[in-house]
N, C-alpha and C positions, 0 to 999 in steps of 0.2 A: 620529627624533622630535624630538630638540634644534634643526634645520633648520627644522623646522615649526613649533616653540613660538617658535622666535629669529623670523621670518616675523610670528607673527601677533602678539606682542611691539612688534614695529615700527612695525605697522600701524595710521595713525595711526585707521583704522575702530572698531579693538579697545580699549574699555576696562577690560578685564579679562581674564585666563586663569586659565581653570581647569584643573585635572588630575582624571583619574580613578584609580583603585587606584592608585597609585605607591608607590610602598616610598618608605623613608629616604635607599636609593642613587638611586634614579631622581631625586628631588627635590634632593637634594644635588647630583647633577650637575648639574641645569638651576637652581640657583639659588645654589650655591656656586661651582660651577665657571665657568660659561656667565651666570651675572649677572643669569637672567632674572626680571622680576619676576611670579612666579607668587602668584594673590592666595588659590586655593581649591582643595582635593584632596580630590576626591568616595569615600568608603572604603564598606565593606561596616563595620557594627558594629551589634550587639547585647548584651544579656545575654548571649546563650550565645557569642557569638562577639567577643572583646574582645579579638584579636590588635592592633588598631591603639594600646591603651591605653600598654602598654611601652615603645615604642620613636618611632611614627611621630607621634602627638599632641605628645609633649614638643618633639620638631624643629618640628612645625607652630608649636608657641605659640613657639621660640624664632625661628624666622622671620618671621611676622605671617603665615602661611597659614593660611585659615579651614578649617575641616573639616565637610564635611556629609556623615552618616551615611545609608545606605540598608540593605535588611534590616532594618530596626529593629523590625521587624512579624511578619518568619518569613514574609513572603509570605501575610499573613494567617492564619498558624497559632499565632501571638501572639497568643490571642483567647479569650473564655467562650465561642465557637462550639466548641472543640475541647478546655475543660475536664472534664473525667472519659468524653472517648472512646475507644473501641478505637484503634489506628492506622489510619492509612486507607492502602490499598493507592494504588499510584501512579496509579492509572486513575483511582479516587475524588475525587482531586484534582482543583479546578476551573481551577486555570490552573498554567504552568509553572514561575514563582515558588515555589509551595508547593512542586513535587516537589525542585524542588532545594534548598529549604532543611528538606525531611523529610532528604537526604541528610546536610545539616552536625548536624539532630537527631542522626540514627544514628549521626554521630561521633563526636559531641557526649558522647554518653551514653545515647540510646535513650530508646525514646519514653516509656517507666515513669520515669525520670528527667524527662522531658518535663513530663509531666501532676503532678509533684511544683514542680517550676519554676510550673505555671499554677496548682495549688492555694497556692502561696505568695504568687505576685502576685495572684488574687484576694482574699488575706484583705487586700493592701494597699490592693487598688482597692476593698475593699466601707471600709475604714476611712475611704478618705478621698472617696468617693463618687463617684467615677472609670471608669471604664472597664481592663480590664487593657490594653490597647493606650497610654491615654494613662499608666499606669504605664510600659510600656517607653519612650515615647517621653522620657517625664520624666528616665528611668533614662540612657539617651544625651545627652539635653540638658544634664543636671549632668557629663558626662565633660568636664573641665577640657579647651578648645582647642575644642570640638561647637560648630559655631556654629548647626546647622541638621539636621534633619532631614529624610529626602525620603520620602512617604509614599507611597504609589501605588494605585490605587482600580480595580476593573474592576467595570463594571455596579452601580455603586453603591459602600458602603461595606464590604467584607469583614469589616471588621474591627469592627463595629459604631459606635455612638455616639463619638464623640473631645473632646466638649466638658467 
């Protein structure tokens, strides 16, 4: 991969590179080691999933690499569509996003934990008149280095309202 980043680094076409999931070591070596100037590292982050907070943020802010979050949503399970429901079986699910991020739920803590998480962020989204979606997305955008979040929509808006 560092043959390819150093490639389109050079390339006077390319004004920018970005990475996806990279850890600390992955970007360490292509920008500590190998010199490259990497501008953005696309991560997986949420409430429930705040692995990039510890370790990989802090390196981003101290190299000038932007960070945009994806997941920030649960695949649309981040929502008052999914507030005080049963679990939905994997079929139930309408696109492949949700199933896998019911998985990192189940990890996580299980969906009764779940639905205590969305009863919490709705008492925040009804206080400040909001959406629970644009609470997570808020929730990400204040994680010190988050330059951006990346929403993702199928057949409309999943996740309801976002304004």
């Amino acid at each position: 991969y560092l043959d390819t980043l150093r490639w389109l680094c050079s390339n006077e076409r390319v004004s920018a590179v970005a990475v996806t999931n990279f850890n600390v070591h992955a970007l360490s070596r292509a920008i500590d080691e190998h010199h490259l100037p990497i501008s953005a590292n696309v991560v997986s982050l949420s409430v429930i999933d705040r692995r990039p907070l510890e370790e990989l943020l802090p390196f981003c802010r101290g190299h000038n690499v932007h960070v945009f979050a994806y997941g920030v949503l649960l695949g649309g399970l981040l929502s008052e569509v999914w507030l005080g429901r049963r679990e939905p079986l994997d079929k139930e699910l309408d696109n492949l996003s949700a199933v896998r991020y019911m998985k990192v739920i189940r990890r996580w803590g299980g969906w009764r934990l779940f639905q205590r998480l969305l009863e919490t962020m709705a008492a925040i989204s009804f206080k400040h008149q909001k959406t629970i979606a644009v609470v997570a997305m808020r929730w990400a955008l204040q994680q010190e280095g988050v330059s951006a979040v990346i929403v993702g929509s199928r057949l409309g808006n999943p996740a309801g309202d976002t304004s």
